[in-house]
C-alpha positions as CSV (number, residue, x, y, z in Angstrom):
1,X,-52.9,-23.1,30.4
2,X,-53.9,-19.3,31.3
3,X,-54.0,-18.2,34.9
4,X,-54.8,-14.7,36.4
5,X,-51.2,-14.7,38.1
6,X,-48.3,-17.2,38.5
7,X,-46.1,-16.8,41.7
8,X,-43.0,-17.7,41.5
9,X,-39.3,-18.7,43.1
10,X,-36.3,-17.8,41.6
11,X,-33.1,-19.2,42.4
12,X,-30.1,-17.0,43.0
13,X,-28.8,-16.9,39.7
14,X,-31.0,-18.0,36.6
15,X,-29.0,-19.8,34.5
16,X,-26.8,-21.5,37.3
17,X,-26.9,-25.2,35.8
18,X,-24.5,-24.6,33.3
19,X,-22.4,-21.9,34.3
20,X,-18.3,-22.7,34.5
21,X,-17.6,-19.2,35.3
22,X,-19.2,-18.9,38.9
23,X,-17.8,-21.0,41.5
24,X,-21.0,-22.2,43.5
25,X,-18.8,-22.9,46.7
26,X,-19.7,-24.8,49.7
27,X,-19.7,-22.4,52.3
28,X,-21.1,-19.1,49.6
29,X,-24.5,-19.4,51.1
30,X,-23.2,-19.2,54.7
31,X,-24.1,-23.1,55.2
32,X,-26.8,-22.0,58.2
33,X,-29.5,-23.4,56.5
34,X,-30.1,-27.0,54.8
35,X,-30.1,-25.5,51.1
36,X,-27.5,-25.3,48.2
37,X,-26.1,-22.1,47.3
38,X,-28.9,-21.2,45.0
39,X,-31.5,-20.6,47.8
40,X,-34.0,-22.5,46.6
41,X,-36.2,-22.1,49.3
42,X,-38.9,-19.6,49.5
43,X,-40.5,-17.1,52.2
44,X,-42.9,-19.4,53.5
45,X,-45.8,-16.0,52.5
46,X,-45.7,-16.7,48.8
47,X,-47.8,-19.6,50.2
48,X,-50.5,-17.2,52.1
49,X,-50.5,-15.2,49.0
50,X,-51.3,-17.6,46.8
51,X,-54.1,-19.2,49.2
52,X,-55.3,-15.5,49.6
53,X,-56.0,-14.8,46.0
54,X,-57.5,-18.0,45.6
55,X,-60.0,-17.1,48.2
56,X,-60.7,-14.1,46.3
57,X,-61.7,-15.8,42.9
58,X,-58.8,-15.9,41.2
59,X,-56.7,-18.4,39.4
60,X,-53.2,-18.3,40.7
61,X,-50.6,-20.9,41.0
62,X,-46.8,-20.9,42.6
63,X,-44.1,-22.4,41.0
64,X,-41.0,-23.2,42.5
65,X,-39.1,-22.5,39.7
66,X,-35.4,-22.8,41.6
67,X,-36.6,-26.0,43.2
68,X,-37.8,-27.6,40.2
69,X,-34.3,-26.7,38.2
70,X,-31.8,-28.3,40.5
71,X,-34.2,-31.0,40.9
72,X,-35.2,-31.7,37.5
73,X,-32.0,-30.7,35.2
74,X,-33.9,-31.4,32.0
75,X,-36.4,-29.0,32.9
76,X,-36.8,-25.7,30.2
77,X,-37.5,-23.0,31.5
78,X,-38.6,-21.0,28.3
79,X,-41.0,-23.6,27.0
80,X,-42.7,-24.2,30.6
81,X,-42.9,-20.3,30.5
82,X,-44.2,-20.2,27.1
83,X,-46.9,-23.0,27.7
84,X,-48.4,-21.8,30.6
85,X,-49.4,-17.9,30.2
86,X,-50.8,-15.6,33.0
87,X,-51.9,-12.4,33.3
88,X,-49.0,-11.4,36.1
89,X,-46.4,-13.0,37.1
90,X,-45.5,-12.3,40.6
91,X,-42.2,-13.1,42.5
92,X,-40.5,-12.6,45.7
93,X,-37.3,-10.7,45.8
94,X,-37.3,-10.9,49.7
95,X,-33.7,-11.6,50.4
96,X,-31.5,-10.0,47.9
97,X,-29.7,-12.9,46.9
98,X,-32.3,-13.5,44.6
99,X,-32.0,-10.4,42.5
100,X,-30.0,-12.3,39.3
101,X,-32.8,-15.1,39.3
102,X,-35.5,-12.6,39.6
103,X,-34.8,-10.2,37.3
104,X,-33.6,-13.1,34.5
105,X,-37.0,-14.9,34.9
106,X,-38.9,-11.4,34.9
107,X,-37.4,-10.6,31.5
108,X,-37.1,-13.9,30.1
109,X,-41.2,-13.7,30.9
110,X,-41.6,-10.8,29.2
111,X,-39.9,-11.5,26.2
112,X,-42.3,-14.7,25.8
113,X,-45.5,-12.7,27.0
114,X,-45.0,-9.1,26.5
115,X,-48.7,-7.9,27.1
116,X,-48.0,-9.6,30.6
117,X,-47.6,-8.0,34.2
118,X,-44.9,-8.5,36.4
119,X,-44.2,-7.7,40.0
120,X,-41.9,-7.7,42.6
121,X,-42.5,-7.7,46.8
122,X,-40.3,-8.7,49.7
123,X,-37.9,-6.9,52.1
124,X,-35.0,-6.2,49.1
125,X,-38.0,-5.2,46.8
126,X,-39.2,-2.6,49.6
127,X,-35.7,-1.0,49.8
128,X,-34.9,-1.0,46.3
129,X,-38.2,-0.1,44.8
130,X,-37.0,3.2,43.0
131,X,-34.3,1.3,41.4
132,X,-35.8,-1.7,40.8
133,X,-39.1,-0.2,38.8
134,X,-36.1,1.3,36.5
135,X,-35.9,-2.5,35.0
136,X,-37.9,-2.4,31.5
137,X,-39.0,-6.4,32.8
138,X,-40.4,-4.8,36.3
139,X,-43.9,-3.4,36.7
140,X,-45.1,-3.4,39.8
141,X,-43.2,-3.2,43.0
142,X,-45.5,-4.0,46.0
143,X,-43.8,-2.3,49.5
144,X,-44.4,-3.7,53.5
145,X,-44.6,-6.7,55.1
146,X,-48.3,-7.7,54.8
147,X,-48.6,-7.4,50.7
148,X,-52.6,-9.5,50.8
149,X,-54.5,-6.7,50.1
150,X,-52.6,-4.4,48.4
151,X,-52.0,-7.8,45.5
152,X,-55.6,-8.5,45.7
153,X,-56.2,-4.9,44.9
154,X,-53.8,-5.1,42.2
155,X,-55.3,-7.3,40.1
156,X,-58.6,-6.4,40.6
157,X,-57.2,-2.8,39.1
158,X,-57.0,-4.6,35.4
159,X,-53.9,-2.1,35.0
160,X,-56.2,1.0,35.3
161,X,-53.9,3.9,35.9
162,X,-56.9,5.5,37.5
163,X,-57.5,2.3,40.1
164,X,-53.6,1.7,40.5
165,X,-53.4,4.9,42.2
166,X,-55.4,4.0,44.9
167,X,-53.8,1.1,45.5
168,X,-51.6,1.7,48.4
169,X,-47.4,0.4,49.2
170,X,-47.5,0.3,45.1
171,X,-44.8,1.5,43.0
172,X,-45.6,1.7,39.1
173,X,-44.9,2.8,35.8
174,X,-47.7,4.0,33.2
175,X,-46.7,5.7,30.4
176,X,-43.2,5.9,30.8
177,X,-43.6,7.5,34.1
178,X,-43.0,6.6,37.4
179,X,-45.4,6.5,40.1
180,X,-45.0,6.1,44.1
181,X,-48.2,5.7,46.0
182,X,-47.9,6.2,49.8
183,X,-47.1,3.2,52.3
184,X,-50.8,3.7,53.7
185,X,-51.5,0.1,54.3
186,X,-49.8,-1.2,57.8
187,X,-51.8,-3.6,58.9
188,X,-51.8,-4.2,63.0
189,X,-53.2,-7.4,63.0
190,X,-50.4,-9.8,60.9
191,X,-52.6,-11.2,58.3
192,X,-50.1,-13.6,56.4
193,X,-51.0,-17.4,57.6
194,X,-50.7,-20.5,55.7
195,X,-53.0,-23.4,55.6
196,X,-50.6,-26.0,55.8
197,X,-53.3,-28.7,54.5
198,X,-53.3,-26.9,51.4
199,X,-49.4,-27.1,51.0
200,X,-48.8,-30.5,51.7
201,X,-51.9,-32.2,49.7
202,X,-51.7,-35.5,49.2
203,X,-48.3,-35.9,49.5
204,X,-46.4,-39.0,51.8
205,X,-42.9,-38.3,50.7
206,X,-42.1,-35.1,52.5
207,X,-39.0,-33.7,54.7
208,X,-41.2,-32.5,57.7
209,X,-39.9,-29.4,58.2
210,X,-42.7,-26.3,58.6
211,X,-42.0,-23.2,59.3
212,X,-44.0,-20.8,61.1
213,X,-44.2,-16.7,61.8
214,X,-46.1,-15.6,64.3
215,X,-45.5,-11.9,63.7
216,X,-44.0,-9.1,61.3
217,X,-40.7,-8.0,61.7
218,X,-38.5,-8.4,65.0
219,X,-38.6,-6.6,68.4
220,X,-34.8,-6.8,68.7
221,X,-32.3,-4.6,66.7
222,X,-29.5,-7.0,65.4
223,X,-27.2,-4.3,63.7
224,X,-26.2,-6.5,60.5
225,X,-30.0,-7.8,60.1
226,X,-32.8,-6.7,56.9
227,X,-35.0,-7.9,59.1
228,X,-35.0,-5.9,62.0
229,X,-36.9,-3.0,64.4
230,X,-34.7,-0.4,62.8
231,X,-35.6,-2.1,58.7
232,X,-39.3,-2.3,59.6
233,X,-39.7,1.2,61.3
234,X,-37.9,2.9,58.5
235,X,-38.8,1.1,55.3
236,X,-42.1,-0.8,55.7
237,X,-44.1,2.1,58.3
238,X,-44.4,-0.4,61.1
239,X,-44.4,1.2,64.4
240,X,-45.6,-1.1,67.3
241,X,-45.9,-4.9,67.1
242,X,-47.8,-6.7,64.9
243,X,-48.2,-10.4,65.6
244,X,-51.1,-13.1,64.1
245,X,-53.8,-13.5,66.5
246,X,-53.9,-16.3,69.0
247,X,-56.5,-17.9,66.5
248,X,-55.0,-17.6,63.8
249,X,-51.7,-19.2,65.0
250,X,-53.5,-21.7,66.5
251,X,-55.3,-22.2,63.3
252,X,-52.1,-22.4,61.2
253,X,-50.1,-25.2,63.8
254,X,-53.2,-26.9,63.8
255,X,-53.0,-27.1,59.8
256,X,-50.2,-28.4,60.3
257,X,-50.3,-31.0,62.7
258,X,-53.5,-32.3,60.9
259,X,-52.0,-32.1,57.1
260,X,-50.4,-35.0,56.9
261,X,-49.8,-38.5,58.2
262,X,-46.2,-37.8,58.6
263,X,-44.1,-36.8,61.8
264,X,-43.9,-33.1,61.5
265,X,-40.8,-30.7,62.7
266,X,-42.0,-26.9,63.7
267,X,-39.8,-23.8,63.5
268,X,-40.8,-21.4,65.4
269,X,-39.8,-18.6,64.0
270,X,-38.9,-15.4,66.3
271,X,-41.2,-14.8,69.8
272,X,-44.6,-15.8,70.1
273,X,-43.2,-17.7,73.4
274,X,-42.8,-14.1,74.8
275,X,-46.6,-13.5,74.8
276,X,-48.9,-15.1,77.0
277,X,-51.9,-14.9,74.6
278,X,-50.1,-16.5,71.7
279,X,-48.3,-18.7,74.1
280,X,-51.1,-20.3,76.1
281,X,-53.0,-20.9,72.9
282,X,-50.1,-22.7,70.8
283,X,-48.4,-25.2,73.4
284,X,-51.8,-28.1,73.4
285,X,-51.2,-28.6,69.9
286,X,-47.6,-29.7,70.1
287,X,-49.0,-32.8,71.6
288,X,-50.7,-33.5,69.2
289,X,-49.2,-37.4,67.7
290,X,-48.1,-35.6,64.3
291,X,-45.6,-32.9,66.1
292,X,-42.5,-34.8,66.4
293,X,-40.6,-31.5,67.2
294,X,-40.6,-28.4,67.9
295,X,-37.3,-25.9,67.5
296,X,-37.5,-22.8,69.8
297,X,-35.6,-20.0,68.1
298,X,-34.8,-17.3,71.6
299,X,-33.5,-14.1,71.3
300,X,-33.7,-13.9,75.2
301,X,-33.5,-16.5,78.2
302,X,-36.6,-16.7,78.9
303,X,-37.1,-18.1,82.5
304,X,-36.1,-21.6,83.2
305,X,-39.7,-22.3,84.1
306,X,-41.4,-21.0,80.4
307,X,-38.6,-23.2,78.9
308,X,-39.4,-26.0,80.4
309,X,-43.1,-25.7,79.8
310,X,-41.8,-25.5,75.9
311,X,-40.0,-28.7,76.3
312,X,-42.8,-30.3,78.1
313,X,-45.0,-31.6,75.1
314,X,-42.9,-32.2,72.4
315,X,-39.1,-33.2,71.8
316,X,-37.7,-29.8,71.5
317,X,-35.1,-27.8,70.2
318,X,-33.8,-24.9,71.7
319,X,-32.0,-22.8,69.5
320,X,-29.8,-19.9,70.8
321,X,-28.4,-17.1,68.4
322,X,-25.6,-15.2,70.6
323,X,-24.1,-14.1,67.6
324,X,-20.8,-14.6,69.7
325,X,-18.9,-15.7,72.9
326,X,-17.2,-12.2,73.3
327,X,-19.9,-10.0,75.2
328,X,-18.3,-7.0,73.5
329,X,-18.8,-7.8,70.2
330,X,-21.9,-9.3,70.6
331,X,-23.6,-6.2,71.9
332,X,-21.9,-4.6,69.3
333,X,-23.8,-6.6,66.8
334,X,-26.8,-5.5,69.0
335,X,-27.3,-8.6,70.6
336,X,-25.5,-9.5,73.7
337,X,-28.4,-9.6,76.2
338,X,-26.6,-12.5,78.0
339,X,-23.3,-13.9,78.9
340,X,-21.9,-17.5,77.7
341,X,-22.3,-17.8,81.6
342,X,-25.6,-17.6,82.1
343,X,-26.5,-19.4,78.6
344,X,-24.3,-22.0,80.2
345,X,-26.7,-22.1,83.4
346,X,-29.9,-22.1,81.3
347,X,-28.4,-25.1,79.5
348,X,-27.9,-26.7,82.7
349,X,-31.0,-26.2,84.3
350,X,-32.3,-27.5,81.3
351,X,-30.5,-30.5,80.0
352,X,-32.5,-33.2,81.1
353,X,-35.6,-32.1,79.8
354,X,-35.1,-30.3,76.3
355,X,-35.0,-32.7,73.7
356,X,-31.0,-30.2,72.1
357,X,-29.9,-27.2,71.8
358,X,-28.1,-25.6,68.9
359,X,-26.3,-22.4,69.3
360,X,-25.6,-20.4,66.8
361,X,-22.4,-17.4,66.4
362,X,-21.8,-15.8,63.4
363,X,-18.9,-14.0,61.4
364,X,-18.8,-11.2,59.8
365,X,-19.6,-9.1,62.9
366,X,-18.6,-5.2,64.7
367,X,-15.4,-5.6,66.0
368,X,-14.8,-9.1,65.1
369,X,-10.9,-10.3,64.1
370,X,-9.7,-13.6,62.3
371,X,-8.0,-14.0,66.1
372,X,-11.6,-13.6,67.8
373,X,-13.2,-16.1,66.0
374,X,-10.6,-18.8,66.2
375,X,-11.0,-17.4,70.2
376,X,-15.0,-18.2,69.5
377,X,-14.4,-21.5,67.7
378,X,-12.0,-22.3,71.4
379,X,-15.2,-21.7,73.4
380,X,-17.2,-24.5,71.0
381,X,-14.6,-26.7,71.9
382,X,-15.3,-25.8,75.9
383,X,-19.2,-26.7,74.9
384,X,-18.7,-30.0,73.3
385,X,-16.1,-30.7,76.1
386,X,-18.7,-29.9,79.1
387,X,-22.0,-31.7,77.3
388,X,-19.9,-34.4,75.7
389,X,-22.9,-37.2,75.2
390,X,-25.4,-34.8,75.3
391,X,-27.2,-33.0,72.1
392,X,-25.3,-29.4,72.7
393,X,-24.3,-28.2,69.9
394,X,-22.5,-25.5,68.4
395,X,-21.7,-24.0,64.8
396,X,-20.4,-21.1,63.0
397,X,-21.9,-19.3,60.5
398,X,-20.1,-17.1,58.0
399,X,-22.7,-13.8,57.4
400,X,-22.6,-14.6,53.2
401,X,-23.3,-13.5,50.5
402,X,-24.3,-10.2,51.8
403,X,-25.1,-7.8,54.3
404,X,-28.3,-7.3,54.6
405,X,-29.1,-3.9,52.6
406,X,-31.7,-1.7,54.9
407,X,-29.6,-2.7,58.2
408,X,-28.3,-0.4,60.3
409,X,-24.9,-1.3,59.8
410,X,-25.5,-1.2,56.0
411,X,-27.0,1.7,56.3
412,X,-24.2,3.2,58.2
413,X,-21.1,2.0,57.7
414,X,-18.8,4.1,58.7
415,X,-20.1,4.3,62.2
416,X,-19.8,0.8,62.6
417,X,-16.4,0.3,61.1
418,X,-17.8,-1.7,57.7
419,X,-17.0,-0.7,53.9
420,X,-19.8,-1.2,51.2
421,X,-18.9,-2.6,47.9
422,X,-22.2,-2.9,46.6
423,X,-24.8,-0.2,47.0
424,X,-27.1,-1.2,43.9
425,X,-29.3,-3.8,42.7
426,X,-27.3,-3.6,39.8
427,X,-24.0,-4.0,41.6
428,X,-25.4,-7.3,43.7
429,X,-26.5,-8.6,40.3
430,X,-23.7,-8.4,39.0
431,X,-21.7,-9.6,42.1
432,X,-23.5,-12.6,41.9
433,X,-21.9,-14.0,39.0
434,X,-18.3,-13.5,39.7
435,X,-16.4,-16.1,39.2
436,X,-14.9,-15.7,42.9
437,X,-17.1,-15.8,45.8
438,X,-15.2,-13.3,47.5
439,X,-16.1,-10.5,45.1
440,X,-19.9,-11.3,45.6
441,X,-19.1,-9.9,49.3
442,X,-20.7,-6.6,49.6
443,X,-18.6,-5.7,53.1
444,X,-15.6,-5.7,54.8
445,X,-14.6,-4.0,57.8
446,X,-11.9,-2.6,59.6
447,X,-11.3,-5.4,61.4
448,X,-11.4,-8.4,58.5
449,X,-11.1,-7.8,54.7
450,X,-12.4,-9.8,52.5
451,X,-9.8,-12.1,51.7
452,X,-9.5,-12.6,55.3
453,X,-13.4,-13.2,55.9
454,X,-12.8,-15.9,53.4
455,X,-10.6,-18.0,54.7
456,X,-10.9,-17.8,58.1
457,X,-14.6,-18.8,57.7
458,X,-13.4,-21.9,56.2
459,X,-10.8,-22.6,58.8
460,X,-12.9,-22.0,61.2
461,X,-16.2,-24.4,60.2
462,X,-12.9,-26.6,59.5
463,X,-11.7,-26.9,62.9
464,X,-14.9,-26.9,64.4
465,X,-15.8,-30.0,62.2
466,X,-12.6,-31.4,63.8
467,X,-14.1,-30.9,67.4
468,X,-16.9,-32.0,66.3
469,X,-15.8,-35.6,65.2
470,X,-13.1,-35.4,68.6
471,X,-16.3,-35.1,70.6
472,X,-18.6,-37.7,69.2
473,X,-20.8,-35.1,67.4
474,X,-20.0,-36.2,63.9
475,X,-19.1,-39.6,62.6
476,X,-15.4,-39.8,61.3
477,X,-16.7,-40.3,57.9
478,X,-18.9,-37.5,57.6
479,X,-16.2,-35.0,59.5
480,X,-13.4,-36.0,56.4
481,X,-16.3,-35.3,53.8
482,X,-17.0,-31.8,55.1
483,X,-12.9,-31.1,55.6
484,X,-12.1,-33.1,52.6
485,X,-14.2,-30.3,50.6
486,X,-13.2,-27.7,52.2
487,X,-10.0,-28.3,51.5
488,X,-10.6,-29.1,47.9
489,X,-12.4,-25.7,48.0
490,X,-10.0,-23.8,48.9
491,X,-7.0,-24.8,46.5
492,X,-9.7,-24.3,43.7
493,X,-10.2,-20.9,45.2
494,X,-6.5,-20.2,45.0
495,X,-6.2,-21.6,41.5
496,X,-8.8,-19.0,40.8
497,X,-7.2,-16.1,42.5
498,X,-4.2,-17.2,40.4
499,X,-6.1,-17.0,37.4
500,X,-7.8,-13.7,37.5
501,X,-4.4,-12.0,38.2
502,X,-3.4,-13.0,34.8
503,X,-3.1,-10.2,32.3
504,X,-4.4,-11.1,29.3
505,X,-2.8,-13.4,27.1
506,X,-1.7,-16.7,25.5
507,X,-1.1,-18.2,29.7
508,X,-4.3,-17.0,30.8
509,X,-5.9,-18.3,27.5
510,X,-4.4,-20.9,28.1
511,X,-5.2,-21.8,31.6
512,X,-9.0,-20.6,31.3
513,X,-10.5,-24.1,29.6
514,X,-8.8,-26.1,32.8
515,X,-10.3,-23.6,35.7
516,X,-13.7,-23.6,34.2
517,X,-14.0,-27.3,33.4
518,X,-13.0,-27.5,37.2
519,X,-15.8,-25.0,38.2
520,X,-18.2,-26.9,36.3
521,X,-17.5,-29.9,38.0
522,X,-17.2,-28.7,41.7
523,X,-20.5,-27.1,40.3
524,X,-22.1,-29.7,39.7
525,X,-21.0,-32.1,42.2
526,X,-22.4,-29.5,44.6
527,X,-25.5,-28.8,43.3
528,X,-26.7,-32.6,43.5
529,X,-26.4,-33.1,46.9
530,X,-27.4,-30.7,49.8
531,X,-25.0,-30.5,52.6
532,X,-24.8,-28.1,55.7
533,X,-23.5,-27.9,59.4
534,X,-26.7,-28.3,60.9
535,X,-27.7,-31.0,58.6
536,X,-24.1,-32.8,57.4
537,X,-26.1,-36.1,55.7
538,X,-27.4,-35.0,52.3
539,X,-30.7,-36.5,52.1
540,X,-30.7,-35.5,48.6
541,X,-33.5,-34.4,46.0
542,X,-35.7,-38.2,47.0
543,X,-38.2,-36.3,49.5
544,X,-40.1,-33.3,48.5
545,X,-39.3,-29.9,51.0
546,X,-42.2,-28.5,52.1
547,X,-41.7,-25.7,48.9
548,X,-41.6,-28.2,46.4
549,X,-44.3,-27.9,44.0
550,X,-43.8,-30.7,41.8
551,X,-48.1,-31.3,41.9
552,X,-48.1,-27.5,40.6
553,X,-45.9,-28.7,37.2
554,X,-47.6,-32.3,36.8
555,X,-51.0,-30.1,37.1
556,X,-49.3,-27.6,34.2
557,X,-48.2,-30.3,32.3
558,X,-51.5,-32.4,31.9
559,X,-53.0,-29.2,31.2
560,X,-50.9,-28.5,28.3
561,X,-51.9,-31.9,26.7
562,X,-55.6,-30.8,27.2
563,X,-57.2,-30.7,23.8
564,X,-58.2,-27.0,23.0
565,X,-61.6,-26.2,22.1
């Protein structure tokens, strides 16, 4: 099988399956999102890329390559890589959790294919393009948020140093040298939408779970997020909004709500409610019979009359993100743009109508102590109290593994009272398989070191599980599973911390075989099942996610028995 370019997904760290030396902890991946700590999920544009260059004439593919080894643990990497040869391979270091896995199938690439291309694009490849181009396995780095064109570009160049030079957001190498072209292309119009038809095929047995983006980069400046106004001004040249047309949206939700036969959830992802044009174009097509739900995520109140226009079509969920319940620290974190007050009233004036809410705080924050967050975890146990019997609820999410690289905070520690471990790829690659999670922390700040930003996210998801099955949000059984392993975590943590502090020897020789037999069965027990506070049930690996590509590797593999002429 040859194809102009293969995109692909990398999981956190390559080689995780068998690995008895990195503990893969419940709770290392900060447990706000239903996937396992090896992040197997995707930024939904790999999908518009791919449907891009396929519009242009060429023959590209994405592979899921993290998905398909935690689903499939017989699957071999090398020999899928070594039957199915491209002319690029492509993939997304956009959060920088990634960086082990991407650099390990980049290599592992070359060394199979070595006249082959490779490159790199996301939010951590924009920030650490210098360093990254360093990599004898990297290429091409491809800067900004809207990377269509300047791909398309790319591979129309046929590696002509002459044509790669006017290919602009491009980093390179020719010749041993390196070469920076200017960040020239910032689109205004967001370009990036999936046809969501295309994704799901012909497939019946899916999670319905979409997500969609209605514009680059955020209008709000969360301190602590890669994602922000102050990331996307200073690293990817974009100055003023720059959202997906009204048709275009509209074209995408309709994708989705015509796809597939199945009940679909939306994620709305950041503000298109805040713009009339976007807005008034969207909201007919959540009543469409597919959409089964809608989430919400707000930044802002909006007014109680918008909100209930949201929650008028479609069963939805309203997800708020205070960060936390202490107004001081949340504005420190740069959020804070409403009290726990007036959140409560917007709830109230709501309740009948939205479908839930979930609310969101976070740890890891400005000004944030172990004794503020149990304070924080106090003012859950207020929220389940008042909406007991109602779908209110709250969670806590530990900010892990990292601090976003290319935030302010991260940028600036020292004026926000944080310390940086790790200020290199290199270091985060590393970091990523230590055998204690608490080492792959790249911060710690005045307030909470990281031994304390540890444990008291674990006690703190603990006692909130409590609360949680007091109040008649979790069912007993499910509540002991998720304290049950946190518990077991954290003795296995200790043993750990024990272990390290060994000096070499006949005990710690001794006691080495015993912790990593124990690692690799936590390991392993945790990788087969998916579990999370927003989604406690594991629903387990029998229905696809909507960045599965299991039709993508059946396709390879019949191709591969093709008979060659």
């Amino acid at each position: 099988m040859h194809l102009d370019m293969i995109l692909a997904h990398a999981p956190s760290v390559y080689d995780f399956r068998n690995r008895d030396d990195v503990l893969f902890a419940y709770l290392s991946n900060s447990d706000s999102v239903h996937v396992s700590p090896i992040f197997e999920m995707p930024p939904v544009g790999i999908f518009a890329l791919e449907q891009h260059l396929k519009r242009c004439g060429f023959d590209v593919q994405f592979f899921n390559i993290a998905s398909q080894m935690l689903r499939y643990p017989e699957f071999d990497v090398p020999e899928f890589f070594q039957q199915v040869q491209a002319d690029y391979l492509g993939i997304d270091l956009h959060w920088l959790v990634h960086c082990h896995g991407a650099l390990g199938l980049l290599e592992l690439y070359k060394e199979i294919h070595p006249d082959a291309k490779t490159v790199l694009g996301g939010i951590a490849s924009t920030y650490y393009h210098e360093e990254l181009i360093e990599y004898p396995q990297v290429d091409y780095v491809i800067r900004g948020f809207d990377a269509l064109l300047p791909l398309e570009q790319l591979l129309k160049a046929k590696n002509s140093p002459g044509s790669l030079r006017e290919i602009p957001n491009l980093t390179w190498k020719h010749a041993g040298g390196i070469n920076i072209n200017e960040m020239t292309y910032v689109p205004e119009v967001y370009t990036a939408a999936v046809d969501w038809k295309q994704v799901f095929g012909d497939r019946t047995n899916m999670t319905p779970y979409n997500l969609v983006i209605p514009q680059a980069g955020c209008e709000y400046n969360c301190k602590w997020c890669g994602g922000s106004r102050y990331f996307f001004a200073k690293y990817m040249g974009l100055k003023k909004r720059v959202q997906k047309t009204p048709e275009v949206l509209r074209a995408e939700l309709e994708s989705i709500a015509r796809g597939t036969t199945n009940k679909q959830t939306i994620t709305m992802i950041d503000f298109w409610h805040e713009y009339p044009s976007l807005f008034e174009n969207a909201t007919d097509i959540f009543l469409d019979e597919n959409i089964d739900t809608v989430h919400f995520g707000l930044h802002r109140l909006p007014k109680v009359e918008k909100a209930l226009r949201m929650a008028g079509p479609v069963k939805a969920v309203i997800e708020l993100s205070p960060d936390s319940h202490d107004h001081v620290v949340a504005k420190a974190s740069g959020r804070g743009t409403y009290t726990m007050d007036k959140m409560e009233d917007f709830i109230d004036a709501l309740l009948d109508n939205v479908y839930s809410f979930e609310i969101y705080y976070m740890l890891g924050l400005p000004q944030q102590s172990s004794e503020n967050i149990f304070e924080n975890v106090e003012y859950c146990e207020h929220l389940l109290k008042k909406y007991e019997g109602r779908r209110v609820t709250p969670y806590v999410c530990p900010m892990l593994p990292f601090l976003d690289p290319g935030s302010e905070i991260y940028d600036h520690p020292e004026q926000f009272g944080y310390n940086i471990y790790h200020r290199t790829v290199e270091d985060h690659r590393q970091a990523l398989v230590s055998m204690n999670w608490k080492s792959r922390l790249n911060y710690d700040t005045q307030w909470m070191s990281r031994d304390e930003l540890v444990s008291t996210s674990y006690e703190a998801v603990r006692r909130l599980t409590e609360l949680k099955c007091q109040y008649g949000k979790l069912p007993r059984g499910f509540a002991k599973s998720i304290t049950d392993l946190i518990d077991k975590t954290r003795v296995l943590l200790a043993d750990i911390e024990e272990y390290e502090a060994m000096q070499p020897g006949s005990e710690r020789d001794k006691v080495e075989p015993q912790i990593k037999a124990r690692i690799l069965e936590y390991n392993q027990a945790q990788l087969s099942a998916v579990l999370s506070q927003q989604r406690p049930v594991d629903l387990g690996f029998s229905k696809k996610q909507w960045f599965d590509t299991d039709e993508a590797f059946e396709s390879a593999a019949s191709s591969m028995l093709e008979p060659v002429e």
